[in-house]
N, C-alpha and C positions, 0 to 999 in steps of 0.2 A: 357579565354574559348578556349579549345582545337578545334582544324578545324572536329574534329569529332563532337563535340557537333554543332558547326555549321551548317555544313552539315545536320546531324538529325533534326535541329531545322526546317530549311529551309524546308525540306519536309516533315516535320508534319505542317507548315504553310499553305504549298501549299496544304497539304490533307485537309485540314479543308476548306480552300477555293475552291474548286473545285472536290473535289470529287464528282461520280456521283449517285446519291438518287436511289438505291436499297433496295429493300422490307427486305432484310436479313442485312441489315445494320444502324445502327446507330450512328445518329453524333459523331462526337468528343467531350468527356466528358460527353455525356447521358448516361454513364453508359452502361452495357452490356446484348449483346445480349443473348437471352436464352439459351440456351448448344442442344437442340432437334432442332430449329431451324437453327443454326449453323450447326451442324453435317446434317441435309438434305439438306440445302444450297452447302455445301462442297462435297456433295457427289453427287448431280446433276449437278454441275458445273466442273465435271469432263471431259474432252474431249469433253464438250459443250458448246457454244455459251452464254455468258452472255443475251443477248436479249433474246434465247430461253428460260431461265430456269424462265425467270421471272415469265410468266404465271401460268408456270406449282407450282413453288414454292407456288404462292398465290392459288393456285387450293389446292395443298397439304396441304398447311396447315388451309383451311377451313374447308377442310374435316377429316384432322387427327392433331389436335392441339396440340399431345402430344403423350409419351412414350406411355402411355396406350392408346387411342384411336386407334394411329397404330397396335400394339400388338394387339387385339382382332380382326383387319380386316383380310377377308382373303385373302390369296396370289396372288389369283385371281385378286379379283378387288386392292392391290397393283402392280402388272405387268399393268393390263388397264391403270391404270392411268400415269404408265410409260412412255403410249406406244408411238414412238415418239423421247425419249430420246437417246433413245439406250445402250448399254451395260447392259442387264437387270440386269447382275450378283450386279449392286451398288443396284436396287431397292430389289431383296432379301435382300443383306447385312443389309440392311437396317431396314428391318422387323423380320430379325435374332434378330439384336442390339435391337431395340427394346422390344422383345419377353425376350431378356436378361436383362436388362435392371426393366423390368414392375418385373419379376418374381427371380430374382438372387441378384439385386439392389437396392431394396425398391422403384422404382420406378424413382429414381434418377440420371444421370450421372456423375459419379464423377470426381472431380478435379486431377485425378490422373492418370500418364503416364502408370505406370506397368497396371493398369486396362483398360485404353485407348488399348494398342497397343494387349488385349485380345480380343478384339469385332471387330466381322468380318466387311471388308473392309474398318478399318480405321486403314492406313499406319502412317509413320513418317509426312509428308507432315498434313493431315487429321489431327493428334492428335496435333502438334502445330499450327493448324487454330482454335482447339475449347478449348486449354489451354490459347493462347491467347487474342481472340478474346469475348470466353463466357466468362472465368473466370478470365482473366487479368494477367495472369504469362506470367515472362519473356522470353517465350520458341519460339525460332526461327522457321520457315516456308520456304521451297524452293518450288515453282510450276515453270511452266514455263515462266512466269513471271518475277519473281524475283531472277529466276537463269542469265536470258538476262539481267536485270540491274546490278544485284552484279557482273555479266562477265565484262560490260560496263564501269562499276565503277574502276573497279581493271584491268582492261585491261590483262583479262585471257584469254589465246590462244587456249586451249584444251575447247573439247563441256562439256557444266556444266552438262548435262545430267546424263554422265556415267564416270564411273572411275576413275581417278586423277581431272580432272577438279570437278565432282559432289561434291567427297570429300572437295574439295577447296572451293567451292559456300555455303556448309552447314558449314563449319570453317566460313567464314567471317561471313554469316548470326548468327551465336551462336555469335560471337564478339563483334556485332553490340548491341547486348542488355545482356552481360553479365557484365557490370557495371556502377556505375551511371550513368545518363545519359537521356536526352528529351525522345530515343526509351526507355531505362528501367522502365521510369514514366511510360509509356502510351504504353506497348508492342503490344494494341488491333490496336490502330492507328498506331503504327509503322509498323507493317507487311502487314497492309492495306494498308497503303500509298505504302511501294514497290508496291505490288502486280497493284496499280490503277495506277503508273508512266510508270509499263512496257506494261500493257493493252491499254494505252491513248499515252505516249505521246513516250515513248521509243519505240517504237514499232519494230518490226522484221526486216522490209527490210527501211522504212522511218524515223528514232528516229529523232523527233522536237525538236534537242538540242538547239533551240537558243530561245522555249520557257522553258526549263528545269529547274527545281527550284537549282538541283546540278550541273549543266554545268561543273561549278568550280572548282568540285571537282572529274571528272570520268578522269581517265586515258586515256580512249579509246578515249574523245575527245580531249583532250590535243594531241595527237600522230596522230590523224586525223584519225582512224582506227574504230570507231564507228560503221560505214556500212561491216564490213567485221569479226566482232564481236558481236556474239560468232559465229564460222564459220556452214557454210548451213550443214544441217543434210541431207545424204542421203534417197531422196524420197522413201516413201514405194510402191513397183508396186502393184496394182491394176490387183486383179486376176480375170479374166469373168470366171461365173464358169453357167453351165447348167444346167435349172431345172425343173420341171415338174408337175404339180398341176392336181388333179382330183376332181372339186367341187360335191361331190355327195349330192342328195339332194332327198325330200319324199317331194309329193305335199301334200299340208295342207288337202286337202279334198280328195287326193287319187284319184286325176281325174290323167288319162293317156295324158305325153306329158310335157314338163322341161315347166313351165309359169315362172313369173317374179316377184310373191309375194311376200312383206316380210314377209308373219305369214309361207310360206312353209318351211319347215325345213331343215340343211344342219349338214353333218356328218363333227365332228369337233375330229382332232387327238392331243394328250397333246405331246409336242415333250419331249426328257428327261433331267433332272436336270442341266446337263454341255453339254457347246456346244452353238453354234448360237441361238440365241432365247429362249434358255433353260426353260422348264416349260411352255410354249405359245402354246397357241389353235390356229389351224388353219387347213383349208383346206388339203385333204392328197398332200405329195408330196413325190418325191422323187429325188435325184441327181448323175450325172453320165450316161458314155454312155447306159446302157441300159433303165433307168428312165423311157420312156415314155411307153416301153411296159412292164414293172412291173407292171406299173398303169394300162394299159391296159387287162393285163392277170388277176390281182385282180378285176377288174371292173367287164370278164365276165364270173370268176369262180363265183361270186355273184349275179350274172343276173341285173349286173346294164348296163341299156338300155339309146337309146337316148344322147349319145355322141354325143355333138356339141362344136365345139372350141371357146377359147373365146379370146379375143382382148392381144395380147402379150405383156408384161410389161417387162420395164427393172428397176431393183430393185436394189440402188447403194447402199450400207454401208460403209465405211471408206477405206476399204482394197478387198471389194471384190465389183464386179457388177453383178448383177443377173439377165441373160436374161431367163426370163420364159415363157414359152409354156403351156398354159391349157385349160381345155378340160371340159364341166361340164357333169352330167349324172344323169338318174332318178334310185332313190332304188326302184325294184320291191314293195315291201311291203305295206301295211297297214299303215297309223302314227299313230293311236293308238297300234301295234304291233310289233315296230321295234326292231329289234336287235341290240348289240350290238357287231360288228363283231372284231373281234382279229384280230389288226395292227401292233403287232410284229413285220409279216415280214417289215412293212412299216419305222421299229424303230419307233413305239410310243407307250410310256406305258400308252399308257388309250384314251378313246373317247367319245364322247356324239354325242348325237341329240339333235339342236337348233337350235332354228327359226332365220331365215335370217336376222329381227329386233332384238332379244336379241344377235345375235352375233355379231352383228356392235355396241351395244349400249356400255356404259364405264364402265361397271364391270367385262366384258366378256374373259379379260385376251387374246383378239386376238391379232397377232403378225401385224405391221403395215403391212406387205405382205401379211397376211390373208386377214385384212380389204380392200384392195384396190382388192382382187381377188372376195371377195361377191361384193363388189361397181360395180366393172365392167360386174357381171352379172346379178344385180337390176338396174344400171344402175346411175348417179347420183342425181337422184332425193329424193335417199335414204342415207341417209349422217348421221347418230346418232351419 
């Protein structure tokens, strides 16, 4: 038996014993996971938190158990239920695939790459998670993961990320199960086991190589260079960028003076397709040094009165932090007579009136900054 086969055996052992019981996963040898829940699995677990995505996974799939169940929801309450996640552009992708999928596919996702790498937002990474994993072909998988063990294994100097190194990481990975072989048997468990070795035990700054099932066989510790491989990726800086919210809102009963209802109504702006938050209702805003009095000079070409500020929030994302400033205000009008005012200037292509409860509630398509800007002037007692 070659030290390859060994190697593979050992960590398909070690996966079956200890891997850790995930709603999107199944044992070793029960056979495979369904291809829809896979590909939403994969696609929420992207640039997030295995603990977070648990929730939301079994959320999502009580409510959409399938190509066509997703397909027929709308876009709307697909973003709410995103909301949270982040990156909304996966939760479109998503309901694209879907959409394609229900009406292009007979309903089916097939076992096939050339059709795979045609449906939006699922990369090289993405298509051998659900060629291997749903349907059991031999097809290699890199995340970042299993780029830090295959670097640690082979004791690769350049980052796996990008370039010569990347190149090199998806060579072994294709290696590792392009002929017979423990990974070739069972390609679902082999690309898992990586992926759970570098999440558990390999890990970034601490690898617990002296519980590792392949110790034996990684270069990086043989040479004593483990912690210094694959080398530290330059930190992305963290941009504070300035912002400016104007909650305008119509009292339910058209009495004069902002109250704290939730049936009072609030003017809700769609932001556009590409871009931060893309497609997500929320409070108007705007960014940049003049923001606050845009909002201000749209407020009183419109007779919206009763400007009062409301508690300042700092809003972090990945890469950016958002120190926001806002301000709420009453719409002169009637609510059974309101307009809808053209927010162009504001960039948003479309708006509504909704009550302060249906736009905190979970089909509302609000942006988690919207939601936390109504929360803070209901106050928390109101939380849907």
């Amino acid at each position: 038996m070659s030290a390859a086969w060994v190697a593979q055996h050992q960590l398909l052992r070690w996966y079956a014993d200890n891997h850790r019981k995930l709603p999107w996963r199944l044992a070793p040898g029960a056979g495979h996971i369904d291809a829809y829940a896979e590909v939403v699995a994969e696609l929420m677990l992207q640039q997030t938190r295995v603990d977070t995505v648990v929730d939301y996974f079994n959320r999502w799939l009580a409510r959409w158990p399938d190509w066509q169940a997703l397909a027929a929801a709308a876009l709307d309450e697909v973003l709410a239920q995103w909301t949270g996640l982040g990156y909304y552009n996966r939760a479109r992708n998503l309901h694209k695939t879907a959409q394609i999928v229900t009406t292009e596919l007979g309903g089916v996702l097939p076992a096939d790459p050339a059709v795979l790498a045609r449906l939006p937002g699922i990369g090289p990474y993405t298509a051998g998670a659900v060629l291997s994993i749903a349907f059991g072909q031999p097809v290699a998988l890199v995340d970042g993961n299993v780029a830090r063990v295959l670097s640690r294994w082979y004791a690769l100097r350049h980052d796996p990320m990008t370039g010569v190194g990347k190149t090199q990481v998806w060579q072994w990975a294709h290696e590792q199960l392009a002929t017979e072989g423990p990974a070739h048997a069972d390609p679902a468990s082999w690309n898992q086991a990586l992926m759970e070795l570098g999440a558990t035990l390999c890990s970034p700054k601490t690898p617990d190589c002296q519980r590792c099932p392949v110790a034996q066989h990684c270069l990086a510790y043989a040479q004593g260079v483990q912690h210094t491989i694959p080398p530290p990726r330059q930190r992305t800086t963290v941009v504070d960028v300035q912002a400016h919210y104007l909650v305008v809102r119509a009292r339910a009963q058209g009495q004069p003076g902002v109250g704290d209802g939730a049936q009072d109504l609030v003017l809700l702006g769609r932001r556009p397709d590409r871009g931060r938050w893309a497609g997500l209702w929320e409070p108007l805003g705007a960014e940049g040094p003049d923001a606050a009095g845009r909002l201000v000079r749209w407020a009183h070409d419109r007779g919206v009165t009763h400007l009062q500020p409301l508690p300042a929030l700092v809003h972090v994302l990945s890469h950016r932090r958002y120190q926001v400033a806002a301000q709420s205000g009453l719409w002169a009008g009637q609510p059974e007579n309101l307009p809808l005012p053209d927010l162009s200037s504001l960039a948003y292509v479309s708006c509504r009136w909704q009550s302060v409860a249906a736009a905190l509630g979970q089909t509302s398509g609000l942006s988690r900054l919207g939601q936390r800007l109504l929360q803070s002037l209901v106050g928390p007692q109101l939380l849907l």
